[in-house]
N, C-alpha and C positions, 0 to 999 in steps of 0.2 A: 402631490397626486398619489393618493393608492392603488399601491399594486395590483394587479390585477394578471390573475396567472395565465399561461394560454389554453389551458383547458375550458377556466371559465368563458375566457372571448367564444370559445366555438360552442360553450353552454347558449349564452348570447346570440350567437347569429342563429344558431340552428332551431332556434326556438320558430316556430312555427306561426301565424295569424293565430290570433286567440277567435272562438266561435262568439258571433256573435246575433248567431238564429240556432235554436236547439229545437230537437223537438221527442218529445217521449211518446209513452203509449198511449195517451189520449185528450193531448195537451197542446202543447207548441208556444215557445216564447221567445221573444224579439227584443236585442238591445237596440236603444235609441240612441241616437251618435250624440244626443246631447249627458246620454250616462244614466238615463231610467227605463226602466224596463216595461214590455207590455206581453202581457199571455192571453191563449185563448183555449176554450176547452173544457174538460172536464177537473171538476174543483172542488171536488170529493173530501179531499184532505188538504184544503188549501194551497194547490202546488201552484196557484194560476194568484194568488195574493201579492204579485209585485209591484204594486202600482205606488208604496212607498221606499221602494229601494232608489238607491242614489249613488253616483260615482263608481257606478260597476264598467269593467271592461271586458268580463269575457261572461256568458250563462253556458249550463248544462243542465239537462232535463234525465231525471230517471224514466230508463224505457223497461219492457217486460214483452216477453214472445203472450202473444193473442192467446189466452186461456180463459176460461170460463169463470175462473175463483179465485180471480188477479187481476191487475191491470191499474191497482195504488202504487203514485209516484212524487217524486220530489223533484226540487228543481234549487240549482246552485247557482248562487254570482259572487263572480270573481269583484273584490274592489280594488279600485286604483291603490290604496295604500296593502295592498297584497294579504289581505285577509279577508277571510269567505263568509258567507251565508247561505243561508238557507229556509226554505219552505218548504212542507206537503209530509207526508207519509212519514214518520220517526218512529216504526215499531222496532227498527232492530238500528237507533240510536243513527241510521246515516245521516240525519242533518246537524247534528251535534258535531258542526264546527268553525264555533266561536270561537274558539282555542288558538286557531291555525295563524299561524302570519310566515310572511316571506313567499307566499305561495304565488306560482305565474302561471300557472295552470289548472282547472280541475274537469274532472269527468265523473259523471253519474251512471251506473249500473244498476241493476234491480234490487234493491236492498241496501243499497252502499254507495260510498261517494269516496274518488282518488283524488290527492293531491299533489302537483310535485311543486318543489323548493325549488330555490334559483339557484342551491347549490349542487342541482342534480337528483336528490333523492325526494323519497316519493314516502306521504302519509296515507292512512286510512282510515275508513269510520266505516261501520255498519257489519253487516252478513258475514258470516266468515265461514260456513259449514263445510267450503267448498277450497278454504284455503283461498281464494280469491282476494283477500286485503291482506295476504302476507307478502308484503313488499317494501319491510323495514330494511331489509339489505339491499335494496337497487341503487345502484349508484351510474351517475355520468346518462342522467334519462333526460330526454327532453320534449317526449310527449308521455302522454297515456292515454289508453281507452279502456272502455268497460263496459263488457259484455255481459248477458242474463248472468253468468254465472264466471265467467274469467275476465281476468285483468291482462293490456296489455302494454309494455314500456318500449317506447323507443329510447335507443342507446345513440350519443352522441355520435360513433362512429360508424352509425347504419345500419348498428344489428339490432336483433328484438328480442325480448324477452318477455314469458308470462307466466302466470299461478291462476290455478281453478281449476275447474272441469275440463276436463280431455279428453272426454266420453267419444267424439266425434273426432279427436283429433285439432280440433281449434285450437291446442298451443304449440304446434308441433312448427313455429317460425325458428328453429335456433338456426339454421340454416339459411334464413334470408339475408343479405345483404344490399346493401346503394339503398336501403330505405329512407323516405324521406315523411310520412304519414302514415299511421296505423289507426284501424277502427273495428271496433268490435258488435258482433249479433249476437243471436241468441246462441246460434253454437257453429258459428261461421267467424274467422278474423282475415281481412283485405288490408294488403300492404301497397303502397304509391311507391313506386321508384323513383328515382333519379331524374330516369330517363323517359317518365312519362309511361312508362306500362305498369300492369299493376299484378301481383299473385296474391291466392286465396290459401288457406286450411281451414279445415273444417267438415263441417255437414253441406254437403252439394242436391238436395233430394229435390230442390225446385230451380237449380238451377244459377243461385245465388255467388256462384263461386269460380261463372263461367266468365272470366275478367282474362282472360290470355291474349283474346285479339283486341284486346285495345290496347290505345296509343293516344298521345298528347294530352293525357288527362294531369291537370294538375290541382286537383283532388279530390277526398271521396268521401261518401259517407256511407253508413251502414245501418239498417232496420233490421227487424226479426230478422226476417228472410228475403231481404233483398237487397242490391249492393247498388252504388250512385255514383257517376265519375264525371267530374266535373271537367269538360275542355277547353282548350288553350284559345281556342275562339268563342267561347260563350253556350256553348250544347252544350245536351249531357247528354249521359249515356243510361242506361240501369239491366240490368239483371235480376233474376228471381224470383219468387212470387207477386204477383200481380191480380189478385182475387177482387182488391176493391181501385186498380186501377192506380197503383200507385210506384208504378215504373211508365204511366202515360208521360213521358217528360219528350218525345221527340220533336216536338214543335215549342220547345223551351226553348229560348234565343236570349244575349246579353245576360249570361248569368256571372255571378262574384263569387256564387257560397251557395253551398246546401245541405242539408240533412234529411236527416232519414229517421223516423218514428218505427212504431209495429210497426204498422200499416197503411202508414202514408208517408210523404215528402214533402218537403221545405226548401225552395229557391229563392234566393233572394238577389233581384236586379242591383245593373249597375245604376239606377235612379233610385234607391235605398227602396221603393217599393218589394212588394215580397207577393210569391204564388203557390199553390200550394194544390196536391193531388194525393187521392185516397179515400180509404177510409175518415169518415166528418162526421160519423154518430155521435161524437159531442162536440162539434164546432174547430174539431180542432185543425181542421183545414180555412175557418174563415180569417181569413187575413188578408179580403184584399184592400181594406181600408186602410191598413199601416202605410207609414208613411215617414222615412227617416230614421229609418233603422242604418245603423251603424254598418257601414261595406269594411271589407276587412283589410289591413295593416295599415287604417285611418286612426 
């Protein structure tokens, strides 16, 4: 038998549900439990082309804060034999990674795509103006998120770590602890505790980081400007801007998993059906026909 150290084991356990509903800035896609993918949306630069991928187990969707002269994205799948793909938007090289293997996780940002390895550390591809893909020294991580413009690692033993933009304050987690999930916005980062409550840094200017009186959430995601927590009985909860109705989740009941786009939101039922609120100017809320998307640590 090979050894196996005890760092690794708690690499292992603390590894998190891989996503398996993402959704970006004007897009949204769905693994299917049988391991193909389905998207809806805007397909601009082909980021909605998975209809031949095969053997994936986790996607990510690149998002982008709602601007007039943006809103091109990509989208990544994890495969079962631990090397990535990719569709959509390659001006600054983020889907260029073929290369990759051993990866158990990745995340998509505006411009760029994270990876981390089973041995803890974490690759990158794409944007980098912002310092946001310097993450060749991170070690003992076992999540990541990526935001418009920073990256964020969770560390084995609860603490966080990030690079990028700090305009607002979104990396200022060195001081969090008992985390258990981190997710990044446009210039907002939401940490899940332990214990089921959740803290923000960030830009707070709609609201998106007012996450203190909640409780039993056990997980969360993050859009532009608004923050998703998922409860221990199937609600959810949201926070933050809400301009095209995309914190309308309180009569959301039986939820497993959700995401957060700009501008809209992604639930996905305990009957692998999926529902979805927001901004839909380019479909990227129709999904109520899915059917057998992948529920998660299935």
């Amino acid at each position: 038998m090979d050894y196996i150290s005890p760092k690794e084991v708690v690499l292992k356990v603390k590894r998190w549900p891989k996503d398996t509903i993402a959704a970006g800035r004007r897009h949204t896609v769905g693994l299917k439990s049988d391991g193909t993918v389905t998207a809806v949306g805007d397909n601009k630069y082909e980021q909605c082309d998975v209809s031949g991928w095969r053997d994936i187990v986790a996607v990510a969707a690149g998002n982008v804060h709602m601007a007039t002269n943006t809103g091109n994205a990509h989208t990544i799948g994890l495969k079962s034999d631990s090397t990535v793909t990719a569709v959509g938007w390659n001006k600054h090289e983020q889907c260029d990674v073929n290369d990759w293997y051993d990866i158990v996780t990745v995340a998509a940002g505006w411009r760029r795509t994270i990876g981390l390895k089973s041995d803890g550390t974490a690759v990158a591809v794409g944007r980098n103006n912002e310092g946001e893909c310097n993450v060749s020294d991170w070690h003992d991580i076992v999540a990541v998120a990526a935001g418009d413009w920073h990256t964020i690692g969770l560390k084995f033993d609860g603490t966080v770590t990030a690079v990028g933009n700090n305009r607002y304050r979104q990396c200022n987690v060195s001081d969090w602890r008992g985390i258990v999930e981190v997710e990044a916005g446009y210039l907002h980062t939401i940490g899940l505790k332990s214990d089921g409550t959740a803290v923000a840094a960030g830009q707070n200017k709609v609201g998106q980081c007012d996450v203190s009186g909640w409780h039993g959430i056990v997980a969360i995601a993050v859009g532009s400007n608004h923050t998703i927590g998922l409860k221990s009985d199937g609600t959810v909860a949201a926070v933050g801007w809400n301009e095209y109705g995309q914190c309308n989740v309180s009569d959301w009941r039986d939820m497993v998993a959700i995401a957060a786009g700009c501008a809209h939101t992604v639930g996905l039922k305990s009957d692998g059906t999926v529902v979805a609120v927001g901004d839909n100017e380019y479909g990227q809320c129709d999904v109520s026909g899915w059917r057998g998307i992948q529920l998660p640590n299935n």
